[in-house]
Backbone bond lengths (Angstrom), bond angles and torsions (degrees), N, CA, C in turn:
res aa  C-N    CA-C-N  psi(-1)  N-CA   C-N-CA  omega(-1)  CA-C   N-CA-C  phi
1 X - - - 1.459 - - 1.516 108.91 -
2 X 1.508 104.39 142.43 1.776 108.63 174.95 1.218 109.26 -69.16
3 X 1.033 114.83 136.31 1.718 148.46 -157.78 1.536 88.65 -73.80
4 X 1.176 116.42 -47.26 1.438 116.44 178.65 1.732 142.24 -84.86
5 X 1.625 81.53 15.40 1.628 97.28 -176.76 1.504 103.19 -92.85
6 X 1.199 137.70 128.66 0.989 137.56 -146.22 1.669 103.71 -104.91
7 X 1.565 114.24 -49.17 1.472 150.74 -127.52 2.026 95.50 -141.03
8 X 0.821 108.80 121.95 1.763 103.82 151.72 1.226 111.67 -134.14
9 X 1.327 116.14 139.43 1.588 126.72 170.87 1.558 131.56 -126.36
10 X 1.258 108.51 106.15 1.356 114.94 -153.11 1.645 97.00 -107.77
11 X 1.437 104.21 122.48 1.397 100.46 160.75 1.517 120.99 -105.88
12 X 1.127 135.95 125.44 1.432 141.19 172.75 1.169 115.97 -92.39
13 X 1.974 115.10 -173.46 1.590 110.83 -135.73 0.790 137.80 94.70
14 X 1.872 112.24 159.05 1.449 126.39 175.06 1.266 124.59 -102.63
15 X 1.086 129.80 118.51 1.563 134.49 -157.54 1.315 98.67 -75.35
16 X 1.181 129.85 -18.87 1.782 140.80 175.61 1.229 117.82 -107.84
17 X 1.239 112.21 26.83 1.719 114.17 171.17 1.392 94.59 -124.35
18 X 1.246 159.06 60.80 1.528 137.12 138.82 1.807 98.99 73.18
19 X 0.804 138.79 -163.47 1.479 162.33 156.76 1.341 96.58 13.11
20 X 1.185 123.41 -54.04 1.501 127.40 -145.96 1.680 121.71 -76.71
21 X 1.855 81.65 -13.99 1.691 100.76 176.46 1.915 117.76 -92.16
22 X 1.350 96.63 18.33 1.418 113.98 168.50 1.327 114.52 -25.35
23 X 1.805 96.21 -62.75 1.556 103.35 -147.82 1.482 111.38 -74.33
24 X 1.787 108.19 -31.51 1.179 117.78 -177.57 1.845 108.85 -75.49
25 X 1.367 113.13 -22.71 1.530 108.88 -179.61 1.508 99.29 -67.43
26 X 1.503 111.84 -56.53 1.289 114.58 174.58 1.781 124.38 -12.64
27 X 1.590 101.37 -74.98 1.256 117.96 -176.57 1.347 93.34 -67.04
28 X 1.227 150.35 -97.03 1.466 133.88 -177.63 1.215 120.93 3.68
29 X 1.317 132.23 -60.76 1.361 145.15 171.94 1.625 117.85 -62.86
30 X 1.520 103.46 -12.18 1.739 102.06 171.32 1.893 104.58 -97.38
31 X 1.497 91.87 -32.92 1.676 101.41 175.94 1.678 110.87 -42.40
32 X 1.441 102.36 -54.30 1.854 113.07 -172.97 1.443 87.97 -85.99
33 X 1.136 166.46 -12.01 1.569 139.01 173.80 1.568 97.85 -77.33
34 X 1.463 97.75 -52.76 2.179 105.86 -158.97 1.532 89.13 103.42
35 X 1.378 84.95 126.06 1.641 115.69 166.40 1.603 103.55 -103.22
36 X 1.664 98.27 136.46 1.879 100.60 162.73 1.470 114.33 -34.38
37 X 1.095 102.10 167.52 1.194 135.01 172.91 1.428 113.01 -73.48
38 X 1.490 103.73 128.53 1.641 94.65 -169.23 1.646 116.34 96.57
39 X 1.093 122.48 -31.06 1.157 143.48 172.74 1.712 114.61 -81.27
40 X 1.435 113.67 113.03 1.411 122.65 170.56 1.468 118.47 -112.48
41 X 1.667 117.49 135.94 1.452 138.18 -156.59 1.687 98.33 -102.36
42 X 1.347 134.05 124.93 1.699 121.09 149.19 1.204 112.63 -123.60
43 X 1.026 120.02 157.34 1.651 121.44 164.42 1.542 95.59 -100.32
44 X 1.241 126.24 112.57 1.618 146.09 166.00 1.464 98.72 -76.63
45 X 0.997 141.94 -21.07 1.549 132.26 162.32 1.663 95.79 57.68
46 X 1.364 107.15 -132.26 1.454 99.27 -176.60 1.918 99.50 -117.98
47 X 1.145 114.24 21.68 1.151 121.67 -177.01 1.596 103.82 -90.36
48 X 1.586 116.18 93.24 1.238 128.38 171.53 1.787 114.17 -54.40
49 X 1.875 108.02 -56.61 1.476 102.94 -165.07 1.342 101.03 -70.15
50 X 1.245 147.52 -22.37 1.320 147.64 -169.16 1.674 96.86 -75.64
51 X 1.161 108.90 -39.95 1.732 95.15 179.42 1.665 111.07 -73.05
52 X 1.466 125.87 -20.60 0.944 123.07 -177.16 1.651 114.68 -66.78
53 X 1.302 109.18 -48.64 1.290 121.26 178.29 1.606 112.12 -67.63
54 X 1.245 125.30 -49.24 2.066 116.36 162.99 1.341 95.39 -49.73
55 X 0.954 154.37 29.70 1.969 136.10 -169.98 1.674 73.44 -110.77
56 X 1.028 129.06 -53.50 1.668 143.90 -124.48 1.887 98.23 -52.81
57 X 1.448 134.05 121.00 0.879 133.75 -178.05 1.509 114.63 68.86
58 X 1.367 126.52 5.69 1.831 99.92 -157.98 1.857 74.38 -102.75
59 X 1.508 117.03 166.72 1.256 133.10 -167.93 1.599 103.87 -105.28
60 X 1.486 127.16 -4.91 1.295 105.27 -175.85 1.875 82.17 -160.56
61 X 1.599 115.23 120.91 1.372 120.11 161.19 0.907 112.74 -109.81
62 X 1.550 130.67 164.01 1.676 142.85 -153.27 1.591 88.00 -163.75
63 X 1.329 117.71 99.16 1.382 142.95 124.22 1.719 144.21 -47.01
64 X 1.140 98.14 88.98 1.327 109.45 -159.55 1.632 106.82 -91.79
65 X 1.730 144.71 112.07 1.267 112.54 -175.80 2.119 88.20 -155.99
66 X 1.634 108.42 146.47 1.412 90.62 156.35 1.396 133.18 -80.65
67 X 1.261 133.40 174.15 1.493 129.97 179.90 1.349 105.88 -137.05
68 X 1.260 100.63 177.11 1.653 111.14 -179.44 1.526 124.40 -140.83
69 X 1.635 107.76 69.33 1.545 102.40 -156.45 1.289 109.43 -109.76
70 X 1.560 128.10 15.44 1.135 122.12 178.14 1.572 120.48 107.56
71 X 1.927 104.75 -27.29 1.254 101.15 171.69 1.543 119.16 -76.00
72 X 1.398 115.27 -172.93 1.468 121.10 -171.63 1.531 99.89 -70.20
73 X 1.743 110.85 157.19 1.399 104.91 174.00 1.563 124.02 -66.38
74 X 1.341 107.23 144.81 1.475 102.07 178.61 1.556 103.50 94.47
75 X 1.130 130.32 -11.74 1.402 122.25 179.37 1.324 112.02 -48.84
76 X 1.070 157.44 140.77 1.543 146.99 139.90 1.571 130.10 -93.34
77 X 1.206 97.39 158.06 1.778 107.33 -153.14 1.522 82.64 -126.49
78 X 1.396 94.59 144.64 1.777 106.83 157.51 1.209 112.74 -150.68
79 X 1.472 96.29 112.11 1.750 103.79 -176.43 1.633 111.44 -119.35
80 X 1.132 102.96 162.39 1.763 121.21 176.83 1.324 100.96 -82.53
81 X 1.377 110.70 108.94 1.864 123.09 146.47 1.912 106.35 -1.13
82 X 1.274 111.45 -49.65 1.398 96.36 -163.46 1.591 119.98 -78.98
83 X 1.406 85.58 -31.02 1.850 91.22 162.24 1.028 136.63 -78.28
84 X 1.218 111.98 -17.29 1.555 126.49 169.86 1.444 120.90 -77.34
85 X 1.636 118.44 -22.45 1.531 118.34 168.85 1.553 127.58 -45.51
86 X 1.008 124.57 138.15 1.394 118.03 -174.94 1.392 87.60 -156.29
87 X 1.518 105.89 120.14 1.604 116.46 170.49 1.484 116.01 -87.59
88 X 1.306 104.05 131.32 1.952 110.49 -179.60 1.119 106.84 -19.35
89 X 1.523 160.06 118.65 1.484 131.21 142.29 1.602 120.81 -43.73
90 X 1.690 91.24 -49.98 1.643 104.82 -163.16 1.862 112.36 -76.71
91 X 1.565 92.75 40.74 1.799 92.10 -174.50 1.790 98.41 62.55
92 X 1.698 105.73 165.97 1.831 95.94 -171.79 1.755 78.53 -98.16
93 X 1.511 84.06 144.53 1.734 133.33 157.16 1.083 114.85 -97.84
94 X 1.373 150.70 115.37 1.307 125.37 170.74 1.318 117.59 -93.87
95 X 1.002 125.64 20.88 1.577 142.40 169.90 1.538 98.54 -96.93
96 X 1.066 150.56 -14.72 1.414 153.61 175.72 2.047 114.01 -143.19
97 X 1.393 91.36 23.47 2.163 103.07 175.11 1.483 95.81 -92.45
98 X 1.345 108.46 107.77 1.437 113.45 -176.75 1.426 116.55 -119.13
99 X 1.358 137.62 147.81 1.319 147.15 -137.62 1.804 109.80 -51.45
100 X 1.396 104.73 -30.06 1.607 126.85 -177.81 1.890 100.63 -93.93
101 X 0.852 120.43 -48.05 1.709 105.57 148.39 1.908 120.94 -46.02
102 X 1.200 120.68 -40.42 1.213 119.51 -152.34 2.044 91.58 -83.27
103 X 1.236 112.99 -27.69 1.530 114.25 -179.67 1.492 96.01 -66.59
104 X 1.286 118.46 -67.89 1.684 111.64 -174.95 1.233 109.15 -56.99
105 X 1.257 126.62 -22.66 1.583 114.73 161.21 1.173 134.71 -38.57
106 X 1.942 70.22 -68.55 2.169 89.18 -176.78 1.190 109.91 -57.05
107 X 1.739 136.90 -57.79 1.206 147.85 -169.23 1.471 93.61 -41.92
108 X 1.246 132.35 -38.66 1.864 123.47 -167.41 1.475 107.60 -79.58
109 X 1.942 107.75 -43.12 1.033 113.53 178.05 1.226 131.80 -76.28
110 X 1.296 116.44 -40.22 1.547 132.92 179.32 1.780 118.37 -50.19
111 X 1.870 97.80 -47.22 0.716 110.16 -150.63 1.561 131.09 59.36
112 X 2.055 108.70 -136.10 1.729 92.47 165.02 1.614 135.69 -72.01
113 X 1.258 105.85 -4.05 1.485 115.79 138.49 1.182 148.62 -44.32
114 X 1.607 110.10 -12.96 1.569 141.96 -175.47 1.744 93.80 -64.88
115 X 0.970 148.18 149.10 1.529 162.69 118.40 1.893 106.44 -9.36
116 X 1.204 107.38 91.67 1.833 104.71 160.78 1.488 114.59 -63.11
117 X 1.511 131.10 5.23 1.207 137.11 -168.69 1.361 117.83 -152.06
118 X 1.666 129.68 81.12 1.179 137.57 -167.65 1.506 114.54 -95.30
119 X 1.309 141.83 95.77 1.511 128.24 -176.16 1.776 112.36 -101.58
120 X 1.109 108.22 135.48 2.016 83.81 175.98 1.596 78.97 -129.50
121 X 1.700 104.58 148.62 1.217 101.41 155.74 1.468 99.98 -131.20
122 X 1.387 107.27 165.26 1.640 127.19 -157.31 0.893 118.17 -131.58
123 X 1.848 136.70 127.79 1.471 114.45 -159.03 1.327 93.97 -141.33
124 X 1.372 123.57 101.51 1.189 122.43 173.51 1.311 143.15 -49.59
125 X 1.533 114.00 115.34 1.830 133.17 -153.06 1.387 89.55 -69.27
126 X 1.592 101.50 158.06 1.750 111.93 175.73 1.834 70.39 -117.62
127 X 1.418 151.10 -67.96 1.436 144.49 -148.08 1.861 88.45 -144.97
128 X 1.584 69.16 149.54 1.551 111.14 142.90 1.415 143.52 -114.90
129 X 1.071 102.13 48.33 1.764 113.31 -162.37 1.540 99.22 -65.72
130 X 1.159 98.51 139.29 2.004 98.06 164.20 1.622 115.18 -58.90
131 X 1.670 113.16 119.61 1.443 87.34 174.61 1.525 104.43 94.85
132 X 0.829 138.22 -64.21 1.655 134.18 175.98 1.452 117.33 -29.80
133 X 1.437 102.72 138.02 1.634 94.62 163.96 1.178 105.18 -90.70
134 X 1.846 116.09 -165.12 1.808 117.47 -152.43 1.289 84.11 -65.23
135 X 1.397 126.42 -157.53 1.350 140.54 157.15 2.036 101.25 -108.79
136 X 1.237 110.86 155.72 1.089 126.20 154.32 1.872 120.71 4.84
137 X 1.753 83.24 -99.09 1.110 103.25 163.66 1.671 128.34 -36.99
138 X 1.047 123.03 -38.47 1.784 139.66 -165.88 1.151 112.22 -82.52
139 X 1.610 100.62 -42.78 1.413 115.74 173.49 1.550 132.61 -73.58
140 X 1.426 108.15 -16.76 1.441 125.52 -178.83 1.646 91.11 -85.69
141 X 1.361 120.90 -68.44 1.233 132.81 -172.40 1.516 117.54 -33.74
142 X 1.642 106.22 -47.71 1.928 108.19 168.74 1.237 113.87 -82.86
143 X 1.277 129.11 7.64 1.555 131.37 139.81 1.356 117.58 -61.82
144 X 1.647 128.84 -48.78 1.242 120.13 157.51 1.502 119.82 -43.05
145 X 1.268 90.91 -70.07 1.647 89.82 -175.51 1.644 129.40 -43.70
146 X 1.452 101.46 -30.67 0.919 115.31 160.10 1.808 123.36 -25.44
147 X 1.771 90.82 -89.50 0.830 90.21 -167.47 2.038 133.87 -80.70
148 X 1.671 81.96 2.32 2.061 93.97 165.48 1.463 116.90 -84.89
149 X 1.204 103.35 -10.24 1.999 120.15 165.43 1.368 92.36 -72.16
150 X 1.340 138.65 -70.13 1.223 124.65 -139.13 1.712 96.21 -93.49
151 X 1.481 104.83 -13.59 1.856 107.43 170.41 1.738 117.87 -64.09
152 X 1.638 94.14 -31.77 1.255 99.25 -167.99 1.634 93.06 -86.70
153 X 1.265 144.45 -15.81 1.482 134.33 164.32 0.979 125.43 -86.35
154 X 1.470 111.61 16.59 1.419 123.53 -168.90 1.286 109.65 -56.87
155 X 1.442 135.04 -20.24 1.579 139.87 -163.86 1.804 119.76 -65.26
156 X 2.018 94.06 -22.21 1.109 114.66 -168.81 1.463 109.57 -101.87
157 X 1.502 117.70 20.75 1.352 128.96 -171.33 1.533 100.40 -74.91
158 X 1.331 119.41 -64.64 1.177 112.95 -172.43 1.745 123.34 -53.84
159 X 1.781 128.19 -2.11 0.915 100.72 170.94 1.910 107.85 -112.56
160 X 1.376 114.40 -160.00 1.699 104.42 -162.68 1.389 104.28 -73.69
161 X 1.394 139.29 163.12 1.204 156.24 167.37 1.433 100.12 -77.52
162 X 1.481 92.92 154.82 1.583 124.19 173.03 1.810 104.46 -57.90
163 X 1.460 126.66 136.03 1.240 101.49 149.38 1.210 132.70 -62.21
164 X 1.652 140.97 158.25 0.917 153.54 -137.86 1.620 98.72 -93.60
165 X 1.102 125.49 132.14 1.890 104.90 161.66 1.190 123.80 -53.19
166 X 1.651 113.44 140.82 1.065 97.63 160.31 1.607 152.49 -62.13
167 X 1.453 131.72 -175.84 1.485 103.40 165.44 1.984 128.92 -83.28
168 X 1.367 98.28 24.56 1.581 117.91 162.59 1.373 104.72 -61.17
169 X 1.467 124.39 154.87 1.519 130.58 155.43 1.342 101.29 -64.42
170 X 1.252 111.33 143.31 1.532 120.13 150.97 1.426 120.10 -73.40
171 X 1.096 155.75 126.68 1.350 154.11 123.09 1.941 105.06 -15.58
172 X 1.656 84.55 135.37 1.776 89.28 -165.72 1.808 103.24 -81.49
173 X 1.469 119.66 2.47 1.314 126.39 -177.12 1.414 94.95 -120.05
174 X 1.551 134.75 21.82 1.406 130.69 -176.36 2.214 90.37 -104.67
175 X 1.378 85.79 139.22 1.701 83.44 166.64 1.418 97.03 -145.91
176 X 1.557 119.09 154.74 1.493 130.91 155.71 1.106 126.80 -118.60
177 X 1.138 88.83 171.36 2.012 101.20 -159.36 1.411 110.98 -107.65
């Protein structure tokens, strides 16, 4: 990891499930604004070990993912990296290594390379339809989040911003720095 990435923000999910592609619309939507400087964007898709390994050295990660806990849609959650770890039981699968697997990962793997600064935020799904875009509700809600992600990097305001993406697709395994 670049020495100079200060910030990582990973959104996870399925870009073809309705709701669940939150995290990755999310980051998309920071790609076309421009993130500070210092600040790095991924789409974690549903690829847990790949998020474990971008963690490696950066000092502050931002976990972006929807959930399904019963509250109303759009609710948001903000939890600490450390509570959110959950180690594989079933040995790792990577067909079922999911973003809260990939922290107890990294923490084994990383070691002191592990993240001193774990944030996940959680935005509660109304659907998962195949194919659906967010709903309403989901979609207003990662506008918040939005913008208390980029409040909480606020430190990196004073230097230049990322250029903006272009209007190309991104590749869902493409990230910038």
């Amino acid at each position: 990891m670049n020495s100079a990435v200060q910030a990582l923000i990973v959104g996870c999910g399925n870009l073809l499930r309705g709701d669940d592609a939150v995290g990755p619309v999310l980051v998309r939507h920071l790609w076309e604004r421009g993130v500070p400087h210092g600040v790095r964007c991924a789409d974690g898709g549903t690829g847990g070990m790949d998020v474990a390994f971008q963690m490696r050295g950066v000092p502050h990660v931002i976990i972006v993912d929807a959930c399904s806990s019963g509250s109303e849609p759009g609710a948001i959650f903000r939890l600490d990296g450390v509570d959110a770890e959950t180690p594989p039981l079933a040995g790792i699968n990577l067909h079922a290594f999911r973003w809260d697997h990939a922290l107890a990962f990294a923490r084994w793997i990383l070691k002191d390379d592990y993240p001193p600064r774990i944030d996940v935020w959680l935005i509660e799904a109304q659907q998962f339809a195949a194919g659906a875009p967010l709903s309403p509700r989901v979609d207003a809600a990662m506008e918040t989040v939005i913008q208390r992600i980029l409040a909480d990097v606020a430190w990196t305001q004073d230097l230049p911003m990322s250029a903006p993406a272009s209007d190309t697709p991104v590749p869902a395994s493409h990230t910038v720095a």
